[in-house]
Structure formats: structure tokens, C-alpha cells
C-alpha positions, 0 to 999 in steps of 0.5 A, a space after each residue: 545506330 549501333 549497341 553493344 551485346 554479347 554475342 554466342 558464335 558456334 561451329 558444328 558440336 564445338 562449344 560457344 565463343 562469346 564475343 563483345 560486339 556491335 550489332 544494328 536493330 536490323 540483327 534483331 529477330 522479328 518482335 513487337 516491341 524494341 526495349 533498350 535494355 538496362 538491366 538483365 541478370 545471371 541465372 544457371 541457366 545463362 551459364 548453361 547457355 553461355 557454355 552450350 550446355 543442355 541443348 538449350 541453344 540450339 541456332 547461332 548467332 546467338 544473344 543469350 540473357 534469359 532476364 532483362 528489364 529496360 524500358 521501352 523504344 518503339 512498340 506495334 502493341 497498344 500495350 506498350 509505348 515509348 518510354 515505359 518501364 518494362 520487365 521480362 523472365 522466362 517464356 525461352 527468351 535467351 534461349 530459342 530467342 534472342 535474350 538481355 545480353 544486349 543493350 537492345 531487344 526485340 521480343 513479344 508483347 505477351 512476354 512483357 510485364 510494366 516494371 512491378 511496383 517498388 522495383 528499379 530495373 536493378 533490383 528487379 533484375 536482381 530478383 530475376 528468375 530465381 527470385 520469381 522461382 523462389 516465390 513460386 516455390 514459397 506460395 506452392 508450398 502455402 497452397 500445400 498447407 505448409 504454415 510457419 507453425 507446421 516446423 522448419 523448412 530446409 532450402 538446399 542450394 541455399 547459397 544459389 540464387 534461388 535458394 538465398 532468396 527463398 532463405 530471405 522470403 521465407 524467414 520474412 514470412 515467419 518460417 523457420 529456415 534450416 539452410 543446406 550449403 557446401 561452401 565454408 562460409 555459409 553460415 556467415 552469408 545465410 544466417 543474416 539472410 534469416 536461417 537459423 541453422 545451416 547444414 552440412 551437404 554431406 549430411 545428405 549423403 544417400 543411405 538408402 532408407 525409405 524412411 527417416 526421423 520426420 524433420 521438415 515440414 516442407 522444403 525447397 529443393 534446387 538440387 535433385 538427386 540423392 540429397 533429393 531422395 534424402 530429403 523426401 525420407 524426411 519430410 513430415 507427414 503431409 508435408 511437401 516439397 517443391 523442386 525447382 532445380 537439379 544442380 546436383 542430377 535429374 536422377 531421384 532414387 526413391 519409393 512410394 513409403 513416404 507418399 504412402 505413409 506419410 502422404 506427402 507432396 512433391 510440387 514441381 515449380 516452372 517459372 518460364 511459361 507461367 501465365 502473366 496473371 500468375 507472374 503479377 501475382 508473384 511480383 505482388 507477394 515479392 514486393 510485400 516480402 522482400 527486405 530492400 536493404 537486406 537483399 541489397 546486400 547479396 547483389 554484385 553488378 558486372 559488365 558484358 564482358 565479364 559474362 564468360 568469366 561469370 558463366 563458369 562461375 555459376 556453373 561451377 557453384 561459386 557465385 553466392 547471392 545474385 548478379 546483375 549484368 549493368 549494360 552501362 559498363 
């Protein structure tokens, strides 16, 4: 029996061709467990994937998809059985493995997880990485010592997967968020979202300084570089930073001033590899913390075949909310 995918072809350093194809379950790489999938997501890494960027891919064919829900065909693990809903974020799948751009998967029991509690397969996809970043991100900053009473916290990238879901999440969790975006209509897209004032990009611009006027008690960073370098300048005294992206540059031009006088922190987020109990623990604050009718309206679906197109989009930041790839149209 055949199902459909998307399938990453490449020849030598040229860049990926992504076709609409049909494939078996004897094309599958060698799992425990077989899901037909549902549901999967758009995340940046997926464009990066699609277009052959950052040597995340480095063996074609190849299925990217680094999210996918679905629920269950056939199973060697005692944990999983036919028919049972299932979940999987991160662990390199679309990466080094085949990943949810397919209607069928075949991955590692390990890399599973039971659908959450109050999730569908497509708000969960909806959630995703970003989401489970965000969340990560929002409980580093907790276990730092940042409380709602401690001022404001800026989000950049915030009208990005993970920063538009960090805006929500937090705003839910009583913080005062101040949003950073470059797009006009940012004020119109976040502040329904929970932000309470939305900042220019350009007032990021690098100037240098080791130090500037305390304003954030922690923030949540998906851009790196000199609007990164900026905001540490800023940041409050015992203050923290989480960084869960580098949209801008991998590149921090800083000093030691802020974390020696002001003793703040910078808090590295990884959703990929994290341990399963952590990742339990994160759907359980997601499912405790999310507006269901506020966040459905920052999810739009698209097909398989609309990925190619949709890859270049969120790579080159027009994509705001979150996008779910329906694997029934």
C-alpha cells in the first residue's frame, strides 16, 4: 500500500528538489513503531531543511518534518499499540531521520510521547517545537527567579512561531510583555495576542554601549546577534535571558559589564534532546497555559505540496502565527 510524502532529492552541493510522491512502508527507515501521520508542522527549521541550508540534511532521499502527530499502525515496543494517539518533536527526526512530511512514519519508541492531555493531533502540531521551545524558554526564566511583579519581558521575533506563542503564554501567565517585530502589522497581530506594547526592530540597532537604562526583567531572544548584544545591555540587575533562536546571527558582540554588575543570565533553551519527563512536564504547563480559542486563531493548514512554497516563506520572515501541514489535503 502506498501513501504520499514529500520527497528532498539532491545532487552533489545543488540545493534540494522537493517532489509530491508515493512511496511504500519498504522505503521506511528501520523504527519500532509505524504512525500514519496526521498531522505535522512548519517550524524554521523545516524551511532550512527544505532548502538544504545549514547541513542539517546531510543523506538523500530524504522526508523532512521535524514534528508530527498521528496515531499509531503497527508497533515492536510494549508501549505503543495500534491505534493510539501519538506525538513526536525534536530528537533530529527530519533531520538525520525520516520525519512528518509523509503520511507515514517509522521512527523510535524513545522519540514518542501519548497525545497530551487537551490536545487534538492539530493543535498539538500547532504547538509544535515553537510552542515546546516557548515553554521551555518561559519555565527557564521561572527557575531563574523572573516573576510577573519583577517588570516587563521582551519577546523578539515575536511575530514567529515561538515568539507569538511565548507572547500568549506569557501574557496567560500574568507577565508584562513588550513585543519586538519588523513587520507593520505587528501591533494588529500581537496585541490581541497579550502584548502590551510593540516595539520597533530598528530600536535594536547595535550602538555599542556595555550598559543602558535597566528595562527588562528577563526576555526571550529568537534573534541573536546586535539586537541580542543590545538587549543584554539592558536586561535588569538579576535578570535573565533565554535564547532560543538565531534568526538574525549566531554572532553576540558583548562584554562581561552586564553579567558582572548586574549579575544577569543568559539561559541557553534546546528542545530537540530534551529527556521525555521534561517534555511531559512542558505539555503539562502548555495544556494549563494556553487560550484554545485565542491560539486558534493564529493556526493556518496547507497541503504537502504547498511546503516548497511555505519553506521560503518562513525563511524569509513572512509567515506570522503558526502552520500546520494537514496530511489529508
Amino acid at each position: 500500500m502506498t501513501f504520499k510524502a514529500l520527497l528532498l532529492t539532491c545532487e552533489d552541493d545543488a540545493k534540494p528538489v522537493a517532489s509530491l510522491t508515493e512511496l511504500t512502508d519498504a522505503d521506511l527507515p528501520d523504527g519500532d513503531v509505524i504512525v500514519d501521520v496526521t498531522y505535522s508542522g512548519l517550524n524554521y527549521k523545516d524551511g532550512m531543511c527544505l532548502n538544504g541550508l545549514g547541513r542539517l540534511v546531510r543523506a538523500y532521499p530524504h522526508v523532512a518534518g521535524i514534528d508530527m502527530a498521528g496515531i499509531v499502525r503497527d508497533s515492536n515496543d510494549d508501549r505503543y499499540k495500534a491505534g493510539d494517539e501519538v506525538i513526536l518533536t525534536g530528537w533530529r527526526v527530519g533531520e538525520v531521520w525520516w520525519g512528518g512530511f509523509a503520511e507515514r512514519a517509522s521512527v523510535k519508541a524513545d522519540w514518542l510521547l501519548p497525545m497530551p492531555e487537551g490536545f487534538t493531533a492539530k493543535t498539538a502540531m500547532a504547538v509544535g517545537t515553537a510552542g515546546v521551545t516557548a515553554m521551555q524558554a518561559i519555565m527557564a526564566l521561572e527557575d531563574a527567579g523572573i516573576t510577573p511583579d519583577a517588570g516587563p519581558v521582551l519577546v523578539t521575533g515575536a511575530t514567529g512561531g515561538v515568539g507569538s506563542i511565548a507572547v500568549q503564554l506569557l501574557a496567560r501567565r500574568g507577565y508584562q510583555v513588550a513585543a519586538v517585530s519588523g513587520k507593520p502589522n505587528a501591533d494588529a497581530f500581537l496585541k490581541p495576542l497579550g502584548a502590551s506594547e510593540v516595539l520597533p526592530r530598528d530600536e535594536f540597532e547595535p550602538n555599542n554601549r556595555p550598559l543602558e537604562s535597566a528595562r527588562w526583567a528577563g526576555a526571550i531572544d529568537n534573534v541573536g546577534g546586535d539586537m541580542l548584544s543590545r538587549i543584554l545591555a539592558q536586561v535588569k540587575y538579576g535578570g535573565a535571558v533565554a535564547i532560543v533562536g538565531n534568526a538574525g546571527s549566531n554572532d553576540i558582540k558583548t562584554t562581561n559589564v552586564p553579567f558582572m554588575l548586574r549579575g544577569i543570565s543568559m539561559l541557553g533553551i534546546d528542545s530537540v534532546m530534551q529527556p521525555n519527563e521534561r517534555r511531559q512536564a512542558v505539555w503539562a504547563e502548555l495544556a494549563k497555559t494556553l487560550d484554545a480559542d485565542q491560539f486558534a486563531s493564529v493556526i493556518s493548514s496547507i497541503s504537502l505540496a504547498d511546503l516548497p512554497e511555505y519553506g521560503n516563506k518562513i525563511l524569509n520572515g513572512n509567515i506570522s502565527g503558526r502552520t500546520v501541514v494537514d496530511l489529508s489535503l
